[in-house]
C-alpha positions in Angstrom: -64.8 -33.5 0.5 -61.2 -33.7 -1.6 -59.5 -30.9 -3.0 -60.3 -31.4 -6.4 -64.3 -31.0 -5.0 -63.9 -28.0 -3.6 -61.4 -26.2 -5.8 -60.1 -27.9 -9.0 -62.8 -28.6 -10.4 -65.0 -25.5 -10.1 -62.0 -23.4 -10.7 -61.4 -25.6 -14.1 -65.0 -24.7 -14.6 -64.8 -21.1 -14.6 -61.4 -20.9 -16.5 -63.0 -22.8 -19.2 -66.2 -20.4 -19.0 -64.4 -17.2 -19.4 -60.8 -18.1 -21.0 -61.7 -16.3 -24.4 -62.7 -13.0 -23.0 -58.8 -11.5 -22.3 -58.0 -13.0 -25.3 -60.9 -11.1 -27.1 -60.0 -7.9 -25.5 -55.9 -8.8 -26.7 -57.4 -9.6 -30.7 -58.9 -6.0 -30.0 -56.0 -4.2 -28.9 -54.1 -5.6 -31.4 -56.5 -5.0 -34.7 -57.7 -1.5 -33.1 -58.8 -0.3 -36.4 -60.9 -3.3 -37.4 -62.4 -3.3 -33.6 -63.0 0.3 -34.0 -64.7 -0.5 -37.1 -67.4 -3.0 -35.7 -67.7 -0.6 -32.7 -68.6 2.2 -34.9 -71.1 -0.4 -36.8 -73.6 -0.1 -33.9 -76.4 2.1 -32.7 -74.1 3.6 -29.9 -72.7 6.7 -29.5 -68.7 6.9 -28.9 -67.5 3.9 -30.1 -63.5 4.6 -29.1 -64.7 4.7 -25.9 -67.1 1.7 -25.5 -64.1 0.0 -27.3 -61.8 1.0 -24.3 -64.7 0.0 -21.6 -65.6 -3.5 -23.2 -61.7 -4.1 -23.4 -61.6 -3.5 -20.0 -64.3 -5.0 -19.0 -63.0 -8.2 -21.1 -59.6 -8.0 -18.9 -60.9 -7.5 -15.4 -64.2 -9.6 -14.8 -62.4 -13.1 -15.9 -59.8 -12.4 -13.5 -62.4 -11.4 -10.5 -64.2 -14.8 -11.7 -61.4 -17.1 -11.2 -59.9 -15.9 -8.3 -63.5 -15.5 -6.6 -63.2 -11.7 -5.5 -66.6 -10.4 -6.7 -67.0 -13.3 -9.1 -70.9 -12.8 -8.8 -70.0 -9.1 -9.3 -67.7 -9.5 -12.3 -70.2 -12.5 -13.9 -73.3 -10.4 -13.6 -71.1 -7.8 -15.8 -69.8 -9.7 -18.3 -73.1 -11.3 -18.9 -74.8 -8.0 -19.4 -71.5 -7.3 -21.8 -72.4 -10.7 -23.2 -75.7 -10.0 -24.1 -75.8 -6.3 -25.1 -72.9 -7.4 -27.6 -75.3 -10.2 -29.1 -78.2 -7.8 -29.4 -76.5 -5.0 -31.1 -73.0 -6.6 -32.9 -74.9 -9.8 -34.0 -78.5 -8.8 -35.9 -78.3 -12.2 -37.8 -82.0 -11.0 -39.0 -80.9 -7.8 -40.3 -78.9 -10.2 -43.2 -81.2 -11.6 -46.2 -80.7 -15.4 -46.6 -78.4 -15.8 -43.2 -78.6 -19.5 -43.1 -77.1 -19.8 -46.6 -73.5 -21.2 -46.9 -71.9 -17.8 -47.4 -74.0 -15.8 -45.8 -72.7 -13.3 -44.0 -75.8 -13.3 -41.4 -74.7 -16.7 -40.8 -71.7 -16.0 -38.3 -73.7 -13.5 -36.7 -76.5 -16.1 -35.8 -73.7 -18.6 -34.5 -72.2 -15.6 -32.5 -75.9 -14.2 -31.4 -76.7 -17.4 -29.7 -72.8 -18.1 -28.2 -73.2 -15.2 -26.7 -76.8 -16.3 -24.9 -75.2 -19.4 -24.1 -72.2 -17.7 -22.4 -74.9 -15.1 -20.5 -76.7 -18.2 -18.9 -72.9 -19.8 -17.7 -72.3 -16.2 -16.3 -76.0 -16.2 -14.2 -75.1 -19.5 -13.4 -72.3 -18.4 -11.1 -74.1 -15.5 -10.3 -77.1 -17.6 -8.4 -75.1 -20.5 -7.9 -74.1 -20.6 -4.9 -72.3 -24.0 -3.5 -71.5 -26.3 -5.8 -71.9 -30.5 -6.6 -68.8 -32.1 -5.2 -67.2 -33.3 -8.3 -67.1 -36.7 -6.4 -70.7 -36.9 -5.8 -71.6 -36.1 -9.4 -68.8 -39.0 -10.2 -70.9 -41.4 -8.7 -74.5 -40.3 -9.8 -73.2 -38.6 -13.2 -77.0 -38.6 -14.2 -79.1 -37.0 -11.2 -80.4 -33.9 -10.9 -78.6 -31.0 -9.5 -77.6 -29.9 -6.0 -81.0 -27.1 -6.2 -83.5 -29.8 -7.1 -83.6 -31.7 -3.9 -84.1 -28.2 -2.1 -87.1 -27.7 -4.3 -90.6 -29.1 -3.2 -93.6 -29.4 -5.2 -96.9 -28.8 -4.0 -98.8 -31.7 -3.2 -101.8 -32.3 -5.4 -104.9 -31.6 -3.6 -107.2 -34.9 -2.6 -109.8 -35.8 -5.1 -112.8 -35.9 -3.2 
């Protein structure tokens, strides 16, 4: 295996999967007020201080992911942060007629299900474990995974 298996490309892989996150917590500190706002908009109590916690948490955990020091750690937490956000920042339902042009409801059903899609990247390196070699999925760009050959299914049972 080549460099670019075992560390470009993975590492490529995870900077893409968590890039926007300290930029999110920058737009945050930046537009305090408006950040404040949102927090405030939610069923939680202390909204200053979740602000402060999901900055943080937005600053430290794609850092830990990257370099690899308790990347399973830091993705398990940012895809709880991922999906707590989506549940209660992003009620699309909550807005009548949400998948009308200007609908407001509409960005919050985009955002809802971005953030779902970012939770399952996150589990991904959570229970990923090793990954394809980037030259192996090069030459058999359409096969199944590295898990599915480990997986065995049952044989059916003899018709008699």
């Amino acid at each position: 295996m080549t460099w670019l298996d075992l560390v470009a490309v993975p590492l490529l892989a995870k900077i893409c999967l968590v890039c926007m996150f300290p930029l999110s917590a920058y737009d945050k500190v930046v537009h305090w007020d408006e950040a404040l706002a949102q927090a405030a908009s939610g069923p939680l109590p202390f909204p200053a201080l979740l602000l402060m916690l999901g900055i943080l948490v937005e600053t430290m955990t794609p850092v830990m992911i990257v370099i690899g020091w308790y990347d399973r750690a830091g993705a398990f937490l940012l895809a709880g942060f991922c999906g707590v956000t989506a549940v209660l920042f992003h009620r699309f339902w909550e807005f009548p007629g949400f998948w009308s042009r200007d609908g407001e409801g509409r960005a919050h059903f985009w955002d809802f299900f971005k953030n779902f899609g970012l939770v399952g990247g996150l589990l991904l390196v959570v229970i990923g474990g090793g990954y394809a070699p980037a030259s192996q999925v090069a030459h058999h760009p359409l096969s199944s995974g590295p898990q599915a050959a480990e997986i065995q299914m049952p044989a059916a049972p003899a018709r008699p």
